[in-house]
Each structure stands twice: as structure tokens, then as C-alpha cells.
ZAMARFI-125275 format. One line per 2 residues: number of its first residue (from 1); for each residue x, y, z of C-alpha. Coordinates in pm, whole numbers, plus 50000, padded with zeros to 5 digits. Layout:
NUM = X,Y,Z  ...;
***
This chain:
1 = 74416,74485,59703  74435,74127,59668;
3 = 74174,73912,59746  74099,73692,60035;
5 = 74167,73325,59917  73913,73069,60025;
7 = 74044,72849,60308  74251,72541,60178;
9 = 74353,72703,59831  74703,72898,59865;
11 = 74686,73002,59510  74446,73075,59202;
13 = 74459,72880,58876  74629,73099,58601;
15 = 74350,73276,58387  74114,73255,58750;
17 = 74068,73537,58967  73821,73692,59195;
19 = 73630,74018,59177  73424,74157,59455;
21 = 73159,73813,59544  73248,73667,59171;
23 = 73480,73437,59030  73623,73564,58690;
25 = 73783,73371,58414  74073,73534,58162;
27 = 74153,73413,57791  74267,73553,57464;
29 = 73975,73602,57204  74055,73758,56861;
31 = 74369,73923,56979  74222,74079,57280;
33 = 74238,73990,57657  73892,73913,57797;
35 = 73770,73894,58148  73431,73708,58183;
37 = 73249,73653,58544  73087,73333,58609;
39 = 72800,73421,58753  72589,73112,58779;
41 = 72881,73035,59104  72702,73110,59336;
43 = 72954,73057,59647  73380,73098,59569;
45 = 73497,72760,59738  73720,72492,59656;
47 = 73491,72321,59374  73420,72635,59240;
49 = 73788,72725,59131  73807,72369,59048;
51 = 73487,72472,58833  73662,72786,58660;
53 = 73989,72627,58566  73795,72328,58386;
55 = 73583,72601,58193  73857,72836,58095;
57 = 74034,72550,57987  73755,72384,57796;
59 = 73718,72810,57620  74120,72805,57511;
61 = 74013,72428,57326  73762,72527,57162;
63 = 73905,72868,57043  74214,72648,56940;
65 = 73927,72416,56739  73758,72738,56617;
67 = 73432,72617,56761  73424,72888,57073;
69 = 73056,72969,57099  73096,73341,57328;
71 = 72705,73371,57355  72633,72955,57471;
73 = 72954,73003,57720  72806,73385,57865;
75 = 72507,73453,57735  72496,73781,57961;
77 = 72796,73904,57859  72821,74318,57839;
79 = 73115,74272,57609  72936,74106,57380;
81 = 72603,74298,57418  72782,74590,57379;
83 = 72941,74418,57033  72607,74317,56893;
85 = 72450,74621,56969  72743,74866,56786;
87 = 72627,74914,56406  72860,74792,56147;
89 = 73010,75034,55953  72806,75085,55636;
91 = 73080,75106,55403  73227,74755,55483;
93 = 72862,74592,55511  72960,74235,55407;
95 = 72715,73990,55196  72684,73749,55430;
97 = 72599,74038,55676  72361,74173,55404;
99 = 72164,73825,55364  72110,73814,55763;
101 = 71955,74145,55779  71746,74116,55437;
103 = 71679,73717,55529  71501,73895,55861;
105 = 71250,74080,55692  71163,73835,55445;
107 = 71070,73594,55758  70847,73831,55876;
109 = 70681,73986,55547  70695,73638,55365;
111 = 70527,73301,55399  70687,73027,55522;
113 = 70719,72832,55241  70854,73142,55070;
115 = 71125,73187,55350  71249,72876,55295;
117 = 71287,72897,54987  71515,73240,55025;
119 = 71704,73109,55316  71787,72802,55072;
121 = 71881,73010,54749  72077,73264,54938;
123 = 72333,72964,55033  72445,73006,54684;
125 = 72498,73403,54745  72695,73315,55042;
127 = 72928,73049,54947  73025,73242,54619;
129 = 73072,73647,54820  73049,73557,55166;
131 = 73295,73810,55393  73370,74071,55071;
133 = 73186,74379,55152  72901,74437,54895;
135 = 73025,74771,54784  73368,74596,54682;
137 = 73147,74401,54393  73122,74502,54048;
139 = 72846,74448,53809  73085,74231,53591;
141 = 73101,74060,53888  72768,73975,53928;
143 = 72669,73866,53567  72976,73629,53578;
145 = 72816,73470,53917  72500,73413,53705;
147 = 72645,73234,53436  72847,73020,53642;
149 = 72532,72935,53828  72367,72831,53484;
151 = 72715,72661,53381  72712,72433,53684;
153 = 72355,72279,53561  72092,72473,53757;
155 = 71770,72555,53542  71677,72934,53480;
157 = 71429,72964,53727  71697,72837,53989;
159 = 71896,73098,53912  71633,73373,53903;
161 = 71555,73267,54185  71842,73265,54320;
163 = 71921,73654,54201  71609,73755,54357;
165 = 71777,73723,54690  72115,73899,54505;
167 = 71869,74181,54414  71746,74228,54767;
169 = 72036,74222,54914  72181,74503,54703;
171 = 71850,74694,54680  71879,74745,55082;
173 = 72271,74877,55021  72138,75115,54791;
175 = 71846,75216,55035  72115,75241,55293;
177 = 72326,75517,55104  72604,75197,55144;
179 = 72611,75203,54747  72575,75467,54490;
181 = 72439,75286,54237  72274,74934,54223;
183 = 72411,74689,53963  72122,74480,53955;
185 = 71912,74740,53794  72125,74644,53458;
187 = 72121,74308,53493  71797,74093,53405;
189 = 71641,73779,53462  71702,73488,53254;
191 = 71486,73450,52954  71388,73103,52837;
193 = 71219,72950,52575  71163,72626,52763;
195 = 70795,72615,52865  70805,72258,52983;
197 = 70725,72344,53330  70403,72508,53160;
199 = 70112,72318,52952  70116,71988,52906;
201 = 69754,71852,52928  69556,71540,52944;
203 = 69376,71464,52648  69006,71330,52696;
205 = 69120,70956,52614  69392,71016,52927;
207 = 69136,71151,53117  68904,70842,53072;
209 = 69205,70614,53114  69305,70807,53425;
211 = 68951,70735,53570  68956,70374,53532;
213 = 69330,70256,53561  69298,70092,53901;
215 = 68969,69994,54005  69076,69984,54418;
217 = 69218,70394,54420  68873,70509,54215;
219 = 68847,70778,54501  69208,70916,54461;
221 = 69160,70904,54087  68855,71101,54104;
223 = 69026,71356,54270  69230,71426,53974;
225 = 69000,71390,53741  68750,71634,53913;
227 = 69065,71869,53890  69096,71803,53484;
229 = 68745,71979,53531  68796,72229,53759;
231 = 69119,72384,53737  69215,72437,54084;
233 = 69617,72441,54186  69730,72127,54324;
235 = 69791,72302,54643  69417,72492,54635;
237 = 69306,72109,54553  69428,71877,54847;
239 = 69315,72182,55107  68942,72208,54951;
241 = 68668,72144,55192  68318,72024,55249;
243 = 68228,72356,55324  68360,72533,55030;
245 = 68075,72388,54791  67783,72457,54781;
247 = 67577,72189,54511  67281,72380,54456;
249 = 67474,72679,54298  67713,72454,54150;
251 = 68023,72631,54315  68325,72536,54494;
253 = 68518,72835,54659  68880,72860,54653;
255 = 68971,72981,55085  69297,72822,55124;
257 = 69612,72623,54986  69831,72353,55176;
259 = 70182,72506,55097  70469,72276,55280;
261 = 70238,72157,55551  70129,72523,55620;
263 = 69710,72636,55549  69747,73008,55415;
265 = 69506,73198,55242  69626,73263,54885;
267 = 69868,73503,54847  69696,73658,54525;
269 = 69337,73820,54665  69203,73705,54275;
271 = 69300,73365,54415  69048,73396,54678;
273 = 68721,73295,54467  68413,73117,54335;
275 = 68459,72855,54104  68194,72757,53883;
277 = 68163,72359,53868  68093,72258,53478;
279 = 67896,71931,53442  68151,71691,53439;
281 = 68286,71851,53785  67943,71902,53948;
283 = 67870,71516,53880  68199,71386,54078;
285 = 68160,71630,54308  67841,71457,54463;
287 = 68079,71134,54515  68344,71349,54670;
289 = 68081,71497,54903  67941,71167,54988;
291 = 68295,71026,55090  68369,71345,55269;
293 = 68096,71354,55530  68192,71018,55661;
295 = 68536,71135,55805  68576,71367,56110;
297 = 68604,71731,56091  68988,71861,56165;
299 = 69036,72171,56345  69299,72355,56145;
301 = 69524,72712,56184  69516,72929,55865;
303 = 69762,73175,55815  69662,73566,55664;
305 = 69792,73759,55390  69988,73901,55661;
307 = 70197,73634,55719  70125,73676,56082;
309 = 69785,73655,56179  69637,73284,56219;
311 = 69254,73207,56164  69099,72863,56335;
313 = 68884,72682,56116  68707,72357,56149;
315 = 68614,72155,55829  68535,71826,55651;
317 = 68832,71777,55384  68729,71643,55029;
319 = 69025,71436,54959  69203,71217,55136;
321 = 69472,70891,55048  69238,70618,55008;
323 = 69495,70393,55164  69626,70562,55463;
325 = 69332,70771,55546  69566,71103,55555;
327 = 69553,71404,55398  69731,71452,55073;
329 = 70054,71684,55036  70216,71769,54704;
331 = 70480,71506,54745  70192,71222,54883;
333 = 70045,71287,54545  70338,71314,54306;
335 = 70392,70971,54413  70073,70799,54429;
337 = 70019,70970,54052  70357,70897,53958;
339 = 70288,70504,53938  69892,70579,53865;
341 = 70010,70709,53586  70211,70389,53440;
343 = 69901,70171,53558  69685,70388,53297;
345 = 69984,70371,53004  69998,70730,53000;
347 = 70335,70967,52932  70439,71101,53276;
349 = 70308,71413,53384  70276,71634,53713;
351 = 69938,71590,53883  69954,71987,53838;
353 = 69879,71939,53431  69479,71841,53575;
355 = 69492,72271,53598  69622,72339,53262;
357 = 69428,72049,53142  69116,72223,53230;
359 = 69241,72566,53054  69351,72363,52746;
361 = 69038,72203,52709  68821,72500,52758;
363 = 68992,72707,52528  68991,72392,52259;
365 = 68634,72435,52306  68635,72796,52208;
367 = 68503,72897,52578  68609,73270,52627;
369 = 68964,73326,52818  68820,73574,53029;
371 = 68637,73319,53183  68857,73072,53196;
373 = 69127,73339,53380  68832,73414,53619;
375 = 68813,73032,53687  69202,72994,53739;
377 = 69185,73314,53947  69392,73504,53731;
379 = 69306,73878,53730  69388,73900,53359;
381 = 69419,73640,53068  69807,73753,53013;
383 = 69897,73435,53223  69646,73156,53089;
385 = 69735,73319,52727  70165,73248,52810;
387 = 70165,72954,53023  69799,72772,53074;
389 = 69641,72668,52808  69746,72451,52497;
391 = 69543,72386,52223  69426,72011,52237;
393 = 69353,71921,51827  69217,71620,51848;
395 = 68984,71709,52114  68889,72052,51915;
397 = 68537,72097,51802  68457,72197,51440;
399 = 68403,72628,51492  68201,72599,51166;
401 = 67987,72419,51327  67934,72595,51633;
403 = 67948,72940,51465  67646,72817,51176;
405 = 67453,72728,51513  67504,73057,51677;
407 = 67396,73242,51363  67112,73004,51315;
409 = 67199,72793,51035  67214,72528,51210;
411 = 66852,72396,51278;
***
């Protein structure tokens, strides 16, 4: 039965009709004929029509432009409910489809800083399989992808990395039965012998140089140097607090890291711990404290090992930019350390070598690497023994010496 036109219209646009109390609007969309209602009209008159013809006009542009957004134009569609909701056929799961689902998890499971970086690696993934269907992809495939991504100029970590998203996206295929076999099982890591990013430490000349290279930042240059005897990451460093030491035992514990303007407990539960303040430490520490107390307490959110659950804490920073009263972030002091740095005459380094400086010089000082892995918050020495610590010569004691005093020759 036709319907009842409003008075003064004798005819409906083409692609505009009425059903029951609603106006409707018709267009083509990926082959198929599609009805929509517009159901924020909430009375069929003359500027309502008026009101369809413009929409379903401004729909057949942008589908021409292939820049139709279905959900933004009807978000209560049951067409397209219907669509989201029916499961994609394992068998033709596509990457892209694959990084969406695994990309999910990880921002529930994983950090925030973490996230980030797998939503930004698995660009890569995408651009390079995008619509092929994961089973359709061949181990030969995937080792080729890896050396093109070390061809183009990225560094091995970069890529593995980068395969660390590969390798969950095909480890959920498998899970799902949409694979027989996972190709990523035979293909490893890159191995390098570049340990650049690793130990490069500050001798004790640097360190004295590094004290006293510019007389008006001595309180963001104490920072550091507190660090050269402390060992803390750079991200456990700018997020210490007042109340995390405790003078009269001579500690400082570790609670939480700034990680891309996110508070988070450390992700490692060895991380969580009590460092012991050596002399050097413990005597800046009693400047840091003194500068400390003087600023206002900051009310902060810390996120759990959980990801999800968020602790309120309220504390007295140790170190803040001398100049604009803030509190650091890595990139603050990569730059303020950056030029410090050419001030003092010294060889560029990350403010991150004050860690491994304080592992290198420990161990050039014959102090046990258990110890020292216990101060780092390593639950074992493999990672001090591979990456931390260097062996500083020049700053080496003689181990004749100390051993004739520990078996008593020495008197």
C-alpha cells in the first residue's frame, strides 16, 4: 500500500521513501541495495524529505570518494550490527584482521607504554600483508619480510620488535586451529654483536667533571651523579620520592617508574626493592632531601602490575628541572644532559650510562655481582654479566693489594 504523502509534496525524492512513522533512505553499498531509517526525524514533513534527499545524496559522495563512514552515518544500524557481530571465517582470517584482535588484548594485558609501542611496530606488519589471509603466508615469506626490514635501515631490535607482534599474530592463528603449523617457531630473533646500546660508563674523572661543569644546574647535575652511585633506571630515577628513603638505614626504595608520562609499578616484581645507598650516594642524598622538602607534595595515580588497577599516592619528588620547576621525563633529560654534557668536554652519552656506570664501577672494584644484580634489581647476574657492567681500567684497584689485606699481609 502506498503511503500517505505529507501535504504539499506530490512525490518522494528517488532513493526516499516512507515506512510505517519513519522516513527511509536507499543507496548501493558494496554491490548490495541498502535501506537505512532515519530515525533521529522525528516528524515526516516537508523539511524532513528535504532532510533525506540531502543525506542520501551526501552517502552516494562519499561512497563515490571511498570515505562512506556506515557506523558515523547510522550508528544503530541492524545491518551492520548484525555484520559486526557474524564471525569471520577462520580460514580467510586476514593480517590486518589478526593485528586488531591480538592489538586488543595487548591493550588490556600490557602497559601503556608497551601498547604503543605494538600498535606502532605492527604498522610495519600491516603495510607489508595487510588484506592476504594469514594462512596464505609461507615461512619463506616471512624471513624475506625480515630482511627487507633490516635492508631498509632499521636496527635489530626494531625489527625484533617488530616480529614480536608477527609472532603474536600467528601464535593466535595457531591457537585458533586457523593454521596447522606456526612458521615463527623456525624463525629467530636477530642476533647482534653490537652492544652499543649496552655499557658505556663514566669514568671517575667524568664523573667529577659532570659535577662541576655548570655551576647554576649543580642540582640537576647532582641528580646524575647520585645515579653514577646508585644505579637506578632513568625512568626508576626521575619518579623517586622523598618518601622512598629513609637516611638512617641508608636506603632508597625503588616503588615506581615514569614510563611516557604514565607512574606504574615496575613490571619486574625484583624491580620492586631496597637499594642500599654507598657513601658517595648517601652524602648527595642529604642535598637532594633538603631541596625536596621545599616543594609541594603532588598527588599522583600509579598503575598495578595489572595494567588495570590504579593506586593514589601523595609524595615529595627528589628531582626536579632546576629551571622550570617541572618534573623531569626521559626526553626533558636527554636534552638538558645532552648539552651538559658538551659544557663538561665529555664524549656523548645517554643519561642512562649513570646505571651501568654504577655496575662498571662496582665490579672494577671487585664488589661481588650478586650484589650488584640485587642493587640493579636483577634476579640473577646473567644480565649485569651481558649487558651492565664494563670493566673501567684506569679506575681498577690493584687485587694484590686488596687480596694481601684480606689474608692479612697487609698490616
Amino acid at each position: 500500500m502506498k503511503e500517505k504523502l505529507p501535504a504539499g509534496i506530490d512525490a518522494l525524492p528517488r532513493g526516499v521513501d516512507i515506512n510505517g512513522n519513519l522516513l527511509r533512505i536507499a543507496f548501493m553499498y558494496e554491490g548490495e541495495r541498502r535501506r537505512e531509517p532515519l530515525r533521529n526525524v522525528a516528524k515526516i514533513n516537508k523539511a524532513a524529505i528535504a532532510y533525506a534527499d540531502n543525506k542520501r545524496r551526501t552517502i552516494l559522495a562519499e561512497i563515490k570518494e571511498n570515505r562512506f563512514d556506515y557506523a558515523a552515518h547510522f550508528p544503530d544500524s541492524a545491518w551492520l550490527k548484525a555484520r559486526h557481530d557474524a564471525p569471520t571465517e577462520p580460514a580467510k582470517r586476514t593480517v590486518s584482521e589478526g593485528i586488531t584482535r591480538w592489538l586488543e588484548v595487548a591493550q588490556v594485558k600490557k602497559s601503556n607504554s608497551t601498547f604503543i609501542n605494538y600498535k606502532s611496530k605492527s604498522k610495519h606488519v600491516k603495510s607489508k600483508f595487510g588484506d592476504k589471509a594469514i594462512s596464505s603466508i609461507t615461512k619463506s615469506d616471512l624471513e624475506l619480510f625480515q630482511a627487507e626490514l633490516l635492508s631498509s635501515g632499521l636496527s635489530p631490535k626494531t625489527v625484533n620488535d617488530i616480529f614480536t607482534v608477527v609472532r603474536g599474530i600467528w601464535g593466535d592463528a595457531y591457537s585458533d586451529e586457523i593454521i596447522k603449523l606456526n612458521p615463527l617457531e623456525r624463525i629467530e630473533n636477530i642476533q647482534t654483536d653490537n652492544d652499543s646500546e649496552f655499557a658505556d660508563p663514566f669514568t671517575r674523572s667524568e664523573i667529577d667533571r659532570i659535577a662541576a661543569a655548570d655551576p647554576e644546574r649543580t642540582q640537576d647535575s647532582r641528580m646524575v651523579v647520585f645515579n653514577c652511585w646508585a644505579g637506578l633506571s632513568l625512568s626508576e630515577l626521575i619518579a623517586a620520592a622523598v618518601e622512598d628513603v629513609d637516611l638512617v638505614a641508608g636506603t632508597l626504595t625503588v616503588r615506581r617508574a615514569l614510563v611516557a608520562g604514565e607512574f606504574k609499578v615496575p613490571k619486574e616484581r625484583s624491580r620492586i626493592r631496597t637499594v642500599e645507598l654507598i657513601a658517595p650516594a648517601l652524602e648527595l642524598m642529604t642535598a637532594i632531601l633538603a631541596d625536596a622538602k621545599q616543594s609541594q607534595p603532588d598527588h599522583i595515580t600509579v598503575v598495578q602490575r595489572d595494567n588495570i588497577t590504579k593506586k593514589h599516592e601523595r609524595v615529595h619528588f627528589l628531582f626536579r628541572s632546576s629551571t622550570s620547576g617541572l618534573l623531569w621525563s626521559g626526553k626533558t633529560v636527554s636534552n638538558w644532559f645532552t648539552s651538559h654534557l658538551l659544557k663538561a668536554g665529555i664524549r656523548h652519552r645517554g643519561a642512562n650510562q649513570a646505571r651501568h656506570t654504577f655496575a662498571s664501577q662496582a665490579l672494577s672494584s671487585y664488589v661481588p655481582i650478586e650484589w650488584v644484580a640485587r642493587q640493579l634489581g636483577h634476579s640473577d647476574t646473567t644480565m649485569v654479566r651481558k649487558h651492565y657492567g664494563r670493566w673501567i681500567s684506569k679506575d681498577a684497584k690493584s687485587m694484590a693489594h686488596i687480596v694481601s689485606k684480606m689474608m692479612g699481609f697487609d698490616k
